[in-house]
C-alpha positions in Angstrom: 38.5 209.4 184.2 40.0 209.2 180.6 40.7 205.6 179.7 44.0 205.6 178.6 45.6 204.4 175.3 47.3 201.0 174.9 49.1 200.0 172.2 49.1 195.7 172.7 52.7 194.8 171.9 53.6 191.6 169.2 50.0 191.8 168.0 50.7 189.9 164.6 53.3 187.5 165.8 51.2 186.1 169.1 48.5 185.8 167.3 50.2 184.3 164.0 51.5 181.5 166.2 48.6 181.1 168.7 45.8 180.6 165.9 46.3 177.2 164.1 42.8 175.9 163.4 39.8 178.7 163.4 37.2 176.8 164.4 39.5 176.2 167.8 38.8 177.3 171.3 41.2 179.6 172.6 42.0 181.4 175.8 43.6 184.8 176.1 44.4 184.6 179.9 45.1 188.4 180.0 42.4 190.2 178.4 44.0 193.7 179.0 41.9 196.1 176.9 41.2 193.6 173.8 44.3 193.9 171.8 44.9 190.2 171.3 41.0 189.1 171.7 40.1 191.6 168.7 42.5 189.6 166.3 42.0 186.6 167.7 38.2 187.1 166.9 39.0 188.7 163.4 41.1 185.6 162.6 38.7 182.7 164.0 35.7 181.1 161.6 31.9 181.2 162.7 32.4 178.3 164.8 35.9 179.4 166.6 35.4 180.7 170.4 37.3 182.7 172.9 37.7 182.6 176.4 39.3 185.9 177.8 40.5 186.4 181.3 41.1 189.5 183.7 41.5 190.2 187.4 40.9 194.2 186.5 37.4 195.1 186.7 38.1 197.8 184.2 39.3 195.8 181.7 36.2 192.8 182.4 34.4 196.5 181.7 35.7 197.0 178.6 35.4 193.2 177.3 31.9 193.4 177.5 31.5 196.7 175.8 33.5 195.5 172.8 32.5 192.1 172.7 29.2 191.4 173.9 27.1 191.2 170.7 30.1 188.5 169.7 28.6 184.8 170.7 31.8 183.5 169.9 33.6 185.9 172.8 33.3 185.2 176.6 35.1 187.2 179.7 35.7 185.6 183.0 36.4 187.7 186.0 39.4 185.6 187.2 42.7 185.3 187.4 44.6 183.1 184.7 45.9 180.7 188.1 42.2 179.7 187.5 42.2 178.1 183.9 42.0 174.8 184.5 38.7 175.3 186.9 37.5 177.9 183.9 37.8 175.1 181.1 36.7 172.7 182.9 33.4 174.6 183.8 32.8 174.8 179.9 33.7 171.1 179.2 37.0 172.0 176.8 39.6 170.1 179.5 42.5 168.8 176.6 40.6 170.8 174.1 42.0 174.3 174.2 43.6 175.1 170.5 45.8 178.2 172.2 46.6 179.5 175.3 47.6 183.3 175.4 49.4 184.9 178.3 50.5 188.8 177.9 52.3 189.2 181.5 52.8 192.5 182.9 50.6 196.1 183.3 48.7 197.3 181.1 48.8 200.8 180.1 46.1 202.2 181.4 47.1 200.3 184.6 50.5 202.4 184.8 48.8 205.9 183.8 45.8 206.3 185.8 47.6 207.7 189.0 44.4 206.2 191.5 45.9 203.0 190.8 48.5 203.3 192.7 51.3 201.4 190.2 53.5 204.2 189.2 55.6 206.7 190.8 55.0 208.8 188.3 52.2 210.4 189.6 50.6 210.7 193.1 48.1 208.1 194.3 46.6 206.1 196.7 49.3 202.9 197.4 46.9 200.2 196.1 49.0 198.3 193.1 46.3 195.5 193.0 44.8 194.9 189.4 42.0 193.4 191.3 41.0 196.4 193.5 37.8 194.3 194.7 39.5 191.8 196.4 43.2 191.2 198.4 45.8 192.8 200.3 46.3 196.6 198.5 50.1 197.8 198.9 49.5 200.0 201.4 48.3 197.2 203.8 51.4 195.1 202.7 54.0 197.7 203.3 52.4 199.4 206.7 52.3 195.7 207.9 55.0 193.2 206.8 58.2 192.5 208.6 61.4 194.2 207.6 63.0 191.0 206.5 60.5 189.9 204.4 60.1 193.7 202.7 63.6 193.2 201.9 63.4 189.6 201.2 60.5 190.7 198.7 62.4 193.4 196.9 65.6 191.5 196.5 63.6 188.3 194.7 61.0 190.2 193.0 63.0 193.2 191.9 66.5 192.6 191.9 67.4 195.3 194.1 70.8 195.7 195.5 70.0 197.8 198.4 66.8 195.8 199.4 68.0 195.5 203.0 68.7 199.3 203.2 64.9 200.1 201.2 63.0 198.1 204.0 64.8 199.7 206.9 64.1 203.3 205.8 60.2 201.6 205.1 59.5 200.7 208.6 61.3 203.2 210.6 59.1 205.8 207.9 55.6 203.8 208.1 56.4 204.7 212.3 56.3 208.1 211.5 53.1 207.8 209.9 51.4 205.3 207.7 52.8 205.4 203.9 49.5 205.9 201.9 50.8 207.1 198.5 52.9 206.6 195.7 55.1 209.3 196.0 55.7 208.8 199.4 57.0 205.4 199.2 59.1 206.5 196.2 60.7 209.5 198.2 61.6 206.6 201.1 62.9 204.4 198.5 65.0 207.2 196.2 66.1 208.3 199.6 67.6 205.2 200.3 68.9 204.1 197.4 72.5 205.6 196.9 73.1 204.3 193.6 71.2 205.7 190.9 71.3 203.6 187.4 71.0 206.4 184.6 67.6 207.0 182.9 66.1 204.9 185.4 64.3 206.2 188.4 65.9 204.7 191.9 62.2 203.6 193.1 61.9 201.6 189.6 63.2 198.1 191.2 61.0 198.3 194.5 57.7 199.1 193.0 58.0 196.2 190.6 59.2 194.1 193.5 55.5 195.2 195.7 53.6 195.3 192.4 54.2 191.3 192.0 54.2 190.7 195.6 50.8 192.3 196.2 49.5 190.8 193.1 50.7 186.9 193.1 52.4 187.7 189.6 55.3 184.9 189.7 53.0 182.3 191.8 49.9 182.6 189.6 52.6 182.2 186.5 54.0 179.0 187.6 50.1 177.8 188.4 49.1 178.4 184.7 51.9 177.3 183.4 51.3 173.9 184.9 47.7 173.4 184.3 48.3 174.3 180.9 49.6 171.1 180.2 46.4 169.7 181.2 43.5 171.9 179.4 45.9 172.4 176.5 44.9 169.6 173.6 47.4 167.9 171.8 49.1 170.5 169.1 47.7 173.4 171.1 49.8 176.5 171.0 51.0 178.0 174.7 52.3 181.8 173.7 53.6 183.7 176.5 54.3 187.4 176.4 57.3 188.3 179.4 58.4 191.8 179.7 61.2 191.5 182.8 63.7 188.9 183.1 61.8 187.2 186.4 58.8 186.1 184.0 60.7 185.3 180.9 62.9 183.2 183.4 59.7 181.6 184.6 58.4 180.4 181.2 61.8 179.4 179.8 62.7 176.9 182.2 59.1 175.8 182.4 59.1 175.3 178.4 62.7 173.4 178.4 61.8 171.1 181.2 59.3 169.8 179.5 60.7 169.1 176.3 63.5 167.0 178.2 60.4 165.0 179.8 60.7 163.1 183.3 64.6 163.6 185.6 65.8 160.3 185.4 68.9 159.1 186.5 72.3 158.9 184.5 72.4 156.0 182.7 68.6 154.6 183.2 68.4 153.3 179.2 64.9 154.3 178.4 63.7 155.1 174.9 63.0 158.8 173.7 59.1 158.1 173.8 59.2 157.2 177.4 60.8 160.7 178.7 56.9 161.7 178.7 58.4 165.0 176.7 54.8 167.2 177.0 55.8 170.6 175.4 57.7 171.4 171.8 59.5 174.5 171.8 58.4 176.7 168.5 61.1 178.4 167.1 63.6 180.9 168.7 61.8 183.5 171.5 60.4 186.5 169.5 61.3 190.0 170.3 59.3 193.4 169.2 60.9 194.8 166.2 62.6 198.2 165.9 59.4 199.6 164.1 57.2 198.3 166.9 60.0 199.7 170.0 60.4 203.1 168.0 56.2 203.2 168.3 55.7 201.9 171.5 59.1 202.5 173.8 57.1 199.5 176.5 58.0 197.0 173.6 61.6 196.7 173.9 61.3 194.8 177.1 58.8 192.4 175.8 59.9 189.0 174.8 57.6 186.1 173.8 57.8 182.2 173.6 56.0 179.4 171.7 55.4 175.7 172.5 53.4 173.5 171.1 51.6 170.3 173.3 53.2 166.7 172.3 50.9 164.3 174.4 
């Protein structure tokens, strides 16, 4: 199996606004195949460390390829809805400098057809990025109810015809077991009557099982929160989003707290006593023409910066 290229999108500007001190300790909570961790490492002093983190066994794979003569450079075989047990193991709870999040697939992810993400090519229906543990999406598709199939694609995707996608699912999976990629994807163009131009009609519901199978949105909102915690004041959190459902995610995460605690109209309390937590840093930051015209997977990506008040 070739590896496959990846091209790690707003390189320069995550890591420009993640790395503030060099001798910090920083997490990049999607380790991918090293994009980030290279420059994070090129940028950080003798005494700076990194703490990178993947669910794909691949990409652990290649993290200790690249990085293993690096004492500064450690990979956890986790998922990022695990940081605050990860920095507490290693004693830096309210110490991290920078947190960096990169959401989404990773090229190689997309491309290597055994993986079962794309419809582009014919696999085995597995979608997990951590094929050594969890439900695969052939097990989630043969198995779930029709209402929550729909319920799944309509939340997670933003599909119209979710409701007419899950019926042709189960009364399909009766027939015979969906297995592969481009079966599900002939099920779903089939019952999809309204293509969008340049986009494939199957686009919507694989994301949809692809976040579903993998806890994308749930594990978000986890690390989001314990960020607050493991974060030391002035830390940098940087999140990469690259759909709407993510960047949706982080934004309202990021503005409610900078308001600080709901209180009631008219409670008259003093700015410091809102317990504000995050500082938003700047407008959000999108991949420049140069980088879309390089890498066409950059014109989705969007990214956000707050820094930790207290």
């Amino acid at each position: 199996m070739t590896e496959s290229a990846h091209i790690t999108v707003l390189l320069k500007e995550a890591v420009d606004a993640l790395v503030t001190d060099p001798n910090g300790f920083y997490v990049d909570g999607t380790f991918g195949r090293g994009g980030h961790s290279q420059l994070i490492l090129q940028t950080l002093s003798p005494r700076g460390q990194l703490l990178a983190i993947d669910k794909d066994l691949a990409a652990v794979a290649v993290a200790r390829k690249r990085f293993e003569q690096d004492a500064r450079f450690e990979i956890a075989h986790s998922s990022f809805a695990d940081l605050a047990e990860l920095v507490a193991a290693r004693n830096m709870t309210g110490k991290v400098t920078g947190l960096l999040l990169d959401l989404g697939v990773s090229s190689p992810q997309l491309d290597e057809a055994e993986r079962g993400f794309s419809f582009q090519a014919d696999g085995p229906l597995d979608m997990r990025m951590d094929q050594s543990r969890g439900q695969s999406a052939a097990d989630w598709v043969n198995s779930a109810e029709e209402s929550e199939i729909a319920q799944v694609l309509k939340d997670y995707g933003e599909e119209r015809f979710a409701k007419r996608m899950a019926r042709a699912i189960v009364a399909e999976r009766q027939k015979q077991p969906i297995t592969t990629t481009a079966r599900l994807a002939e099920i779903v163009k089939e019952a999809n009557p309204a293509w969008e131009k340049g986009k494939h009609p199957a686009t919507r519901a694989f994301q949809a099982i692809r976040i579903k199978v993998n806890a994308e949105l749930t594990d978000l909102d986890a690390v989001l929160e314990q960020a607050l915690n493991v974060l030391a004041v002035g830390g940098r959190l940087v999140v990469i989003s690259f759909h709407s459902l993510e960047d949706r995610v982080v934004k309202r995460f990021i503005r409610r707290q900078e308001q600080g605690d709901p209180l009631p109209l008219g409670v008259p309390v003093r700015d410091e006593q809102l317990n504000k937590r995050l500082r938003s840093c700047g407008k959000a930051i999108r991949a420049s023409d140069l980088e879309v015209n390089a890498n066409l997977r950059a014109r989705s990506a969007i990214m956000r910066v707050a820094e930790k008040l207290q």
